[in-house]
C-alpha positions as CSV (number, residue, x, y, z in Angstrom):
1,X,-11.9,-15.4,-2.0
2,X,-9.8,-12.3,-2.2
3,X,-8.2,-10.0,-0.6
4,X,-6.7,-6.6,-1.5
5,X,-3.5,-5.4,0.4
6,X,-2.5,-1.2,0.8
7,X,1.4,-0.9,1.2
8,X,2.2,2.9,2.1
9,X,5.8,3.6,3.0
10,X,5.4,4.4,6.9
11,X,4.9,8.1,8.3
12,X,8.6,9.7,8.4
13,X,10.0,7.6,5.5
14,X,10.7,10.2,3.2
15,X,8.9,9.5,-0.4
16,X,11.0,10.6,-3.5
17,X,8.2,9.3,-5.9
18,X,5.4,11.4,-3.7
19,X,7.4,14.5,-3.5
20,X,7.6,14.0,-7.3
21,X,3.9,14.1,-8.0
22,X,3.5,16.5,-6.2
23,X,5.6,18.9,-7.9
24,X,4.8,17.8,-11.2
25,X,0.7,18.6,-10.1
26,X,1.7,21.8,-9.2
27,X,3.4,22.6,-12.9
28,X,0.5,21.4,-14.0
29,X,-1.8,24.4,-12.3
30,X,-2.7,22.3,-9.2
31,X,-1.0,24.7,-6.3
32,X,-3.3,23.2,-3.4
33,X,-2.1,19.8,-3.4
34,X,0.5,20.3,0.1
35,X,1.9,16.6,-0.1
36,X,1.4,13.5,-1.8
37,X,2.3,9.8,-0.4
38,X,2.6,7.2,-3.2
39,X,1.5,3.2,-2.5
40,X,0.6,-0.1,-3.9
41,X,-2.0,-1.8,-4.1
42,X,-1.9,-5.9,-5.0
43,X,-5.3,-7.8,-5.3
44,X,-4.8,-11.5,-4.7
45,X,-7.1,-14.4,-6.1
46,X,-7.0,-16.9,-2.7
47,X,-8.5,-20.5,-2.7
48,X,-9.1,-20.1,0.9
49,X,-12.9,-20.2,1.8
50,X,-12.3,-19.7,5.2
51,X,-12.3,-15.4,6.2
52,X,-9.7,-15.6,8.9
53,X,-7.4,-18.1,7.3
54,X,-7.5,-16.3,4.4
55,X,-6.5,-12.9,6.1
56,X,-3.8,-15.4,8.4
57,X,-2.3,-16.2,4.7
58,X,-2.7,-13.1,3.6
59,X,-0.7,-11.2,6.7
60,X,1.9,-13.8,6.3
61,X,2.9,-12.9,2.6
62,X,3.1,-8.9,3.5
63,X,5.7,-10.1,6.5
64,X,7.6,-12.5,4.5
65,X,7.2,-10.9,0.5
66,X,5.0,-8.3,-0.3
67,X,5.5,-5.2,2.1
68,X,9.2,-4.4,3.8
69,X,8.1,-3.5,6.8
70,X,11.2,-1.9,8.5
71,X,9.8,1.1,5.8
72,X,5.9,0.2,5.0
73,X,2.9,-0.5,6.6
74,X,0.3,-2.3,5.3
75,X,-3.5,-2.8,5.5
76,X,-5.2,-6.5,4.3
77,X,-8.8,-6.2,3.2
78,X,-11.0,-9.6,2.7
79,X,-13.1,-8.5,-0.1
């Protein structure tokens, strides 16, 4: 099974990396872009069969590894 997780820094967390793609778009010609927010996105190979156990698992390691969550939020998709 796998499972694909979205870690996004959470809304009012300022985002240094964003802020600098953004700029750097608009040197490059691309004025309409107004803001940019910068994630990750980690794809995980599970042995789990089970869809709910997997997502249980999956959950777990963005609380305890994968996502700090006093900054990010994250989103687990069972693919």
């Amino acid at each position: 099974m796998k499972a694909r997780v979205h870690v996004m820094l959470k809304d009012g967390v300022l985002d240094p990396q964003g802020a600098a793609v953004r700029h750097a778009l608009a040197t490059l010609g691309f004025a309409g872009v107004e803001g940019v927010r910068q994630g990750k996105v980690i794809d995980l190979d599970l042995a789990a069969t089970d869809r709910a156990v997997a997502e249980a698992e999956v959950r777990a390691m963005c609380e305890r590894l994968l996502a700090n969550t006093v900054i990010e939020k994250y989103d687990v998709e069972i693919i």
